[in-house]
N, C-alpha and C positions, 0 to 999 in steps of 0.2 A: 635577712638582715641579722646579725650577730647581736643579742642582747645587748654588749658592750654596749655599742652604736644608737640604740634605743635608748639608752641610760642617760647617754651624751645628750639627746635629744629633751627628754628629761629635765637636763641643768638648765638648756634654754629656757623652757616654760617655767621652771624654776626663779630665773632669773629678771622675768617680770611681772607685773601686777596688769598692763595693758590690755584690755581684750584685743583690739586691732592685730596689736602683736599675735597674742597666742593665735588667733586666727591666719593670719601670714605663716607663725612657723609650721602650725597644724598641716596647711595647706603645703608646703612643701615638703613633710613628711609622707602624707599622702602618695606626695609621685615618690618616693621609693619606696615603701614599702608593697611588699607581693602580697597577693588579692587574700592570702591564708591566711597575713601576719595581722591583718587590717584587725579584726575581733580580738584576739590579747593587745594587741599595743593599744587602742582603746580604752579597754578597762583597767589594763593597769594604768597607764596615765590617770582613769578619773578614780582610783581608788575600790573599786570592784572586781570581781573574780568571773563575771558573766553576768546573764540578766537575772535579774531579780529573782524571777520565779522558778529560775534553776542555779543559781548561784553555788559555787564552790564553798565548800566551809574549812580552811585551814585550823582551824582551833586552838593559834597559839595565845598564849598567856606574852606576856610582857617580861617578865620572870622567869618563863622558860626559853625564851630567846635569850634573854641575859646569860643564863647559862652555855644556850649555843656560842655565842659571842666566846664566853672566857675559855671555851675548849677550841674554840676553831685561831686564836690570838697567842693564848696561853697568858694572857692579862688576870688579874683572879677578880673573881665575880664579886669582892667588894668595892672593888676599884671601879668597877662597870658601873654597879650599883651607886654609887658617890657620883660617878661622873653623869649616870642618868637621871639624877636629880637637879643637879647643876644645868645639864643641855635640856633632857624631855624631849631627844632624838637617840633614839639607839640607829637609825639609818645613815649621822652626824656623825656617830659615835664612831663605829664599824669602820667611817672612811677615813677619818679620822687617823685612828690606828694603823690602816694601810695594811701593807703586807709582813709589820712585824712583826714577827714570832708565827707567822701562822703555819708557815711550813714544820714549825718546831711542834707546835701546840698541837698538830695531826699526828704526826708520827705514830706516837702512843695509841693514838685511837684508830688508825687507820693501816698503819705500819707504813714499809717504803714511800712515799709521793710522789707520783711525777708531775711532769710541767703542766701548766696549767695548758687546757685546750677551752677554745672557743666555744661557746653557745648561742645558736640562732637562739630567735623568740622561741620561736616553734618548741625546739627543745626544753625551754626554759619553763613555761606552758602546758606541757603533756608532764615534766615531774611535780609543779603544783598541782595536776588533776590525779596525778597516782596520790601525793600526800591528804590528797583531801578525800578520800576515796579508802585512808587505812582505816577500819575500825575492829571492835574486840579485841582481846585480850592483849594488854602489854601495846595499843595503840598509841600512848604519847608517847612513848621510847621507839617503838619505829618511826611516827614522824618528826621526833628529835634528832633521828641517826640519818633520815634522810634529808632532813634541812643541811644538818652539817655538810654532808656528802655534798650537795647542791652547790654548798658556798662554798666549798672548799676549793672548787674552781674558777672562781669569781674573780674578776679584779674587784679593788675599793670601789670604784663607782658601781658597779655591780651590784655586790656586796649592801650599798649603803640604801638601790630603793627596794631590792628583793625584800632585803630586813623590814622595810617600812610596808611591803607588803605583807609580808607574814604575820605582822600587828594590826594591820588595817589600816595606818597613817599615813597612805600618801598624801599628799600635800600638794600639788604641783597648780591647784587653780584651772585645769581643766576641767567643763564640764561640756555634761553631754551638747547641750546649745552651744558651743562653742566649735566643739567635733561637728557638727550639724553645717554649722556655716561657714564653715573650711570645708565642708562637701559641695555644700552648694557653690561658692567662687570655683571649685574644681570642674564640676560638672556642667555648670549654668542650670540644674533642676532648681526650682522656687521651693524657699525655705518651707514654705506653707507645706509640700509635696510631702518634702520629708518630714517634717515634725508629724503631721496626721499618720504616716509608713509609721514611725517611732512608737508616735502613741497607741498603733492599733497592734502590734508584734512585738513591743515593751524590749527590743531586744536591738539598741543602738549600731553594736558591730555588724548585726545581719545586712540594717538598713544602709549603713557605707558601705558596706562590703558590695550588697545590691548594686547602688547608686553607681558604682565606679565600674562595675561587672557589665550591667545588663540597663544603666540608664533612665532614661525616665519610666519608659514602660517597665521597667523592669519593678521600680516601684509601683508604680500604680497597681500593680498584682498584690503587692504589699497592702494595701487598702484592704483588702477583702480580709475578714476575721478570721482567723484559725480555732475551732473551738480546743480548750485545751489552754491556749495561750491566753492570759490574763488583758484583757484590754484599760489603758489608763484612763480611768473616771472623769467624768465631764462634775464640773464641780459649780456650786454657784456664788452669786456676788453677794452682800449685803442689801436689802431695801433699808431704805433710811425714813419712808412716810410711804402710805397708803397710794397718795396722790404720785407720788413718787414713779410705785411701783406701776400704777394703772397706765403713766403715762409713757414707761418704756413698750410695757407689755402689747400699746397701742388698744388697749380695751379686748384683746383675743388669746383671756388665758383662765388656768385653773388653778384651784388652790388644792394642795396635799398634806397632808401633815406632816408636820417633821418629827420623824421619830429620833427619839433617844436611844440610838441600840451601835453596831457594826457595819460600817457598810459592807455590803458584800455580793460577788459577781458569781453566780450559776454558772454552768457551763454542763452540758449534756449532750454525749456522745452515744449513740448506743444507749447501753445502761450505765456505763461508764459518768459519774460526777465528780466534778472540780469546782470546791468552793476555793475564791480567791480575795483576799484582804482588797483594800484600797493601795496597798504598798504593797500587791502583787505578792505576799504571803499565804500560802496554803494553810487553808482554813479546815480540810478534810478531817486532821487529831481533834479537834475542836468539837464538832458538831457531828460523830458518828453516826447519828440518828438521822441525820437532813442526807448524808451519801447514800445510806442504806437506804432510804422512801422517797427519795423525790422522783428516780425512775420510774414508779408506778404513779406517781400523780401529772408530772410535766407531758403531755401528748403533744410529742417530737422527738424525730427522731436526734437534732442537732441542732442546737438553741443557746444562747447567752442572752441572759436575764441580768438587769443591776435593780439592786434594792436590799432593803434594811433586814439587818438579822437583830428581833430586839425578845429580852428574858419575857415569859408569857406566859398567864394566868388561866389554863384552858377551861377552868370552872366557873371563871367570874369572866373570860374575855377581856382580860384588861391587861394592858401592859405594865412590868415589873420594871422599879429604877436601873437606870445604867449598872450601878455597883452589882447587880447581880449577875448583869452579864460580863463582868469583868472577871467574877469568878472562875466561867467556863477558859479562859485561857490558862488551860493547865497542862504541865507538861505529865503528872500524875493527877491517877483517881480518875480521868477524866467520865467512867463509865458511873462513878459515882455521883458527881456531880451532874452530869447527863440526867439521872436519875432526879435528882431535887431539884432542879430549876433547868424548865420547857423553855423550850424556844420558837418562834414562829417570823419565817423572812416574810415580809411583807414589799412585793416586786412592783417597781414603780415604771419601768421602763424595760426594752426589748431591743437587741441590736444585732441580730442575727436568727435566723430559722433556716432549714434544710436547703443549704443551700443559697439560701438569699440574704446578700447586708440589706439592714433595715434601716440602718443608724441614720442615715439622710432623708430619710422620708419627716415628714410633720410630726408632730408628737401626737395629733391628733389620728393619724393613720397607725402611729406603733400601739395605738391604744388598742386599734380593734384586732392588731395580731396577738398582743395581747393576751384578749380577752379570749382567742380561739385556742390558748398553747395550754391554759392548765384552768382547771375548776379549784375554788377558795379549799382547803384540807387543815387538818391539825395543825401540820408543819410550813403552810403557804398559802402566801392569800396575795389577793394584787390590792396597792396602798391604796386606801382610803383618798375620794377627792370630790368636791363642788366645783360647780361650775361659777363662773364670775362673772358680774352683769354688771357690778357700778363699783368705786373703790372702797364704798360702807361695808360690800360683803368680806373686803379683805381685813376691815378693821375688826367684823364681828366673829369673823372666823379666829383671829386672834384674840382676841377676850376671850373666846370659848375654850380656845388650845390650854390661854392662863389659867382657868379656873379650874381647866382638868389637870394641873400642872403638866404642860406639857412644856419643853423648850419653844415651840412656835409652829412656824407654817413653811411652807415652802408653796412660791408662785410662780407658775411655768405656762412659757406662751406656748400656746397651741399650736405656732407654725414653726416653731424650733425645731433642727434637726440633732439629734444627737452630735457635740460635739468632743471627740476623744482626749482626754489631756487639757481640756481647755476650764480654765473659769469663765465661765460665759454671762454674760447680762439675760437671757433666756432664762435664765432661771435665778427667782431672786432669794434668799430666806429671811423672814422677816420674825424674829424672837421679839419674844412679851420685855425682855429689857433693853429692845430699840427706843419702847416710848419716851419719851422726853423726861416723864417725872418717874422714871427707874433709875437703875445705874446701869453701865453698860457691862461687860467682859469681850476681854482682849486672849485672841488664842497666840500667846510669846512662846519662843524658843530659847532655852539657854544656852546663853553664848560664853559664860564665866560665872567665876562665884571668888566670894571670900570666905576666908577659913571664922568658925566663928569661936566664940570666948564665953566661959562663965559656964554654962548649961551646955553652950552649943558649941564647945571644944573640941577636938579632933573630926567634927565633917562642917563642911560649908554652909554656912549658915545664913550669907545673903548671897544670893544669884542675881547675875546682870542678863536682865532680859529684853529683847529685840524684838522687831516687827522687821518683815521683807518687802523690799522695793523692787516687784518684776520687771522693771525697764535697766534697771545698771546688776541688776541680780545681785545685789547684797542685803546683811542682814544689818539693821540701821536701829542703834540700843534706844531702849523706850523707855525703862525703869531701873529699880535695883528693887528686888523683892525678899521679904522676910518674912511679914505679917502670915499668918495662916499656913505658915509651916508646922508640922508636927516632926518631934523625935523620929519617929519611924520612917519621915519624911525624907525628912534632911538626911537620914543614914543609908536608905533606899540610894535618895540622889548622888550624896559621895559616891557610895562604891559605881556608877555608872559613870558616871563626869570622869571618877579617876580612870577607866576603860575608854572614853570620848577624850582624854587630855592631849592638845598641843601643843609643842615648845614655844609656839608665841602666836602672837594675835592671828585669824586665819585672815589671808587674802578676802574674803566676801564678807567683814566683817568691818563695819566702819563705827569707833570708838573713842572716845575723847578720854575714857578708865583705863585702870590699868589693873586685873584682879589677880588674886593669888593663882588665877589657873584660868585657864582658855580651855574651850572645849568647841568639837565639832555641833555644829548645828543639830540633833538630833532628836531633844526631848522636850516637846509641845505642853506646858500646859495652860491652863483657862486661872484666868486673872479677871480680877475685878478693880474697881476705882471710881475714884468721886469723880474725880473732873481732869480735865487733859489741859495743861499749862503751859506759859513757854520757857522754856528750859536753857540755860547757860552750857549745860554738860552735854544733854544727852544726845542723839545725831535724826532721830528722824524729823525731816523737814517741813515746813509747816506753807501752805500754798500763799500766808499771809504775809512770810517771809521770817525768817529763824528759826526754830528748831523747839519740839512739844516732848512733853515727857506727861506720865501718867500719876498724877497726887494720889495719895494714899490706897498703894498697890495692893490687893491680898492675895492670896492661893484663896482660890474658891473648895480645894480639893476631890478636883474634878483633873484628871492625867489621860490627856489628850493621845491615850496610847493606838488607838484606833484612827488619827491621823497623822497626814505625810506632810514632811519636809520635803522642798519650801510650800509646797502647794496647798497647806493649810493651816499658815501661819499668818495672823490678820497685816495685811500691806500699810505700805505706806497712804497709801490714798484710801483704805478704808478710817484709816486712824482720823485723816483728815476731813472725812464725809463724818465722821464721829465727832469730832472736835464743835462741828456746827449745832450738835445736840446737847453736848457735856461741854459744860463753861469753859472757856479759855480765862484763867485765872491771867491775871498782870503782872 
């Protein structure tokens, strides 16, 4: 399929807000594009370069496309500049202008021109893996010279989502659940099939690509863990009472503690290790200490372990606050910083060994593989846990967590199976400020901000923050936050909001405001508040009927940078199960 065509394809999904829809057109893209084109057309639709854990990195600036623009147009870069403050689309922008001057505006840089020729995906796709792939000397000048190049043969529709890819802005309202269930009406495979394929190979294009290739069996191979490849975390719900907890769990479970630290996935090959984020980021710069020594302590030869990587005290065996392990994420020094604050993972689960998925078995049997894959060492130890006999032991196990300040507990049924990508009720976490006579925190995502005044002049000084609803998948505003921002705060979050900015409200984004700047869903942090009330403005909905917002919001100053969007942004129906604990004001 010729790029072009793809583009076109594009303005469709562009063109509405409907899931039904995008799912219909998805589906009929499907039957024509060829089994190769399946994995680019994908990600560029949902705004990505591949999957996660190998991802392309184009590294343009916003700025230096601008300048692409006014050499590939011959428009001059303040006009661009003017007009990109006004729209907040240079992809708008670019098509805008069409084929104006563009043949004129080459010449000089390229000399003669000829006609423009077509480009499959395919084409399209292998010169973004050479641009992301230049580095060394004088590398933003080659991949400025080959962008140009790239677009030079572009029509405007072309032109307008390449641009938007080389900034990261697509916008188009597909997402990977969406690509999913336009597989499955293709196929007739059950969505369940695929999302567990998805979650266990984090790698969307492979599992269509699979699906349409090689069918059901084809995925069901997809089930079985590849070490190496990042598996997506099974994550847990809120408990809201003791009684509560005891009575999902059916009385056949155990308490852990919830550490304060990273989550973070093992993986051992050989001697070969892959530490991987919860958002499938390689962790390996981070922790040189844990790649180089875990080979001589893990006894397997091919293993994936999940569990906490938290700052640690090996004198006093105690664990150190979060803020110290925030330190370790350094792009410098890191042999330095390695050096001053220890670390030790603490592995709570097991989802693969030589050869064999473990992930379905009981949690009660991954225990005792477990227990046979690595002995407790400096750098790893398997997490701390009691056993649970009545729902008092869960209340006391929380008082004990509070008084060592810990965040809280985590209570996991014994007959759970690992479940990949899921929020699952098997696993509940229950923190020392669920009790009734604390206050709670809310983990919100910003979705906008306003510019502020006085002090807080030139960055944005109140943010409009949201809570997600996983049944219509949008982000549905909760507050407007200011309180417990610092200077450094707020100058921090500009310059990344301005990097996250879109020209107008996104599609998954339901809002009654209207703020100086829109931004993509991507920066979590922990909020606090007295009480959850009902709300005229705000949009998450209340099971009572109207719509709750959060009274007197703070930054805890806690930066949720260790979790994923949406999957760890508190929901609509947690806020609700919270509403029953924290007063609903009148």
């Amino acid at each position: 399929m010729d790029f072009k065509d793809l583009c076109n394809w594009f303005d469709k999904l562009e063109q509405t807000t409907k899931r039904l829809e995008m799912i219909s057109i998805l589906h009929e893209l499907l039957d024509i594009l060829s089994i190769e084109e399946i994995p680019p057309a994908v990600y560029l639709s949902t705004g990505e370069l591949g999957p996660k854990y190998d991802v392309m990195v184009l590294g343009f600036q916003e700025k230096s496309v601008m300048k692409i623009l006014s050499n590939l147009t011959m428009v001059p870069l303040d006009v661009i500049d003017k007009k990109f403050k006004e729209v907040g689309d240079l992809g708008d922008i670019v098509f805008s202008i069409g084929d104006k001057g563009s043949q004129t505006g080459l010449m000089d840089f390229l000399g003669e021109t000829e006609p423009k020729s077509k480009q499959s995906i395919l084409d399209v796709w292998k010169q973004l893996e050479k641009i992301s792939k230049i580095e060394g000397e004088n590398s933003e000048v080659k991949k400025f010279n080959s962008a140009l190049v790239l677009l030079k043969d572009m029509e405007p529709i072309e032109r307008k989502y390449l641009v938007r890819t080389l900034v990261g802005k697509v916008r188009l309202g597909a997402k990977e659940s969406t690509w999913l269930d336009a597989t499955s009406k293709k196929t007739g495979i059950e969505i369940d099939l695929l999302d567990l394929a998805a979650a266990i190979r984090s790698n969307i294009g492979l599992v269509i690509q699979t699906a349409i290739r090689k069918g059901k069996e084809g995925i069901e191979r997809l089930h079985i863990p590849k070490v190496g490849i990042p598996i997506m975390p099974m994550l847990p719900h809120r408990g809201e009472s003791s009684e509560d907890i005891w009575n999902r769990m059916e009385g056949k479970c155990e308490i852990e503690i919830k550490y304060d630290g990273f989550r973070i996935q093992v993986h051992k090959s050989g001697n070969k290790i892959y530490l991987w984020s919860r958002n499938e980021e390689s962790y390996n710069e981070y922790f040189p200490e844990l790649v180089k020594e875990l080979p001589k302590t893990i006894k397997a030869n091919d293993v994936i372990l999940d569990g906490e990587v938290v700052a640690f005290n090996q004198q006093t065996g105690e664990m150190m606050p979060f803020q110290k392990l925030t330190n370790r994420r350094r792009i410098y020094g890191v042999k330095e910083i390695a050096a001053e604050i220890k670390v030790k993972i603490f592995v709570f689960d097991i989802l693969f060994k030589d050869g064999k998925s473990i992930f379905k078995l009981p949690l009660v049997e991954r225990r005792k593989f477990l227990r046979d894959t690595f002995s407790d060492s400096e750098l790893m130890g398997i997490s701390i846990s009691w056993s649970c006999e009545t729902p008092e032991d869960i209340d006391q196990q929380l008082l004990e967590a509070k008084e060592q300040n810990r965040e809280g507990i985590m209570v996991k049924s014994l007959l759970s199976p690992y479940e990949p990508g899921k929020r699952s009720f098997y696993w509940l976490k229950y923190k020392a400020d669920y009790e009734k006579s604390l206050s709670d925190t809310f983990d919100l995502v910003i979705v906008g901000g306003w510019k502020g005044r006085g002090k807080r002049a030139g960055v944005y000084g109140t943010l409009l923050m949201a809570a997600y609803d996983p049944d219509s998948e949008t982000y549905m505003t909760f507050c407007k936050l200011g309180a417990g921002l610092t200077e450094e705060d707020m100058k921090t979050l500009t310059s990344e909001m301005e990097e996250l900015k879109v020209p107008e409200k996104p599609k998954d984004v339901i809002s009654n405001l209207d703020p100086d700047i829109w931004v993509k869903p991507k920066i979590i942090l922990e909020v606090s508040g007295a009480e959850i009330s009902k709300s005229p403005v705000h949009t998450v909905p209340s099971s009572e009927g109207g719509t709750l917002s959060l009274r007197f919001p703070r930054y805890t100053g806690n930066r949720r940078f260790e979790k994923s969007v949406p999957d760890d942004v508190t929901t609509v129906a947690e806020i609700n199960e919270m509403a029953k604990i924290m007063r609903i004001g009148k």
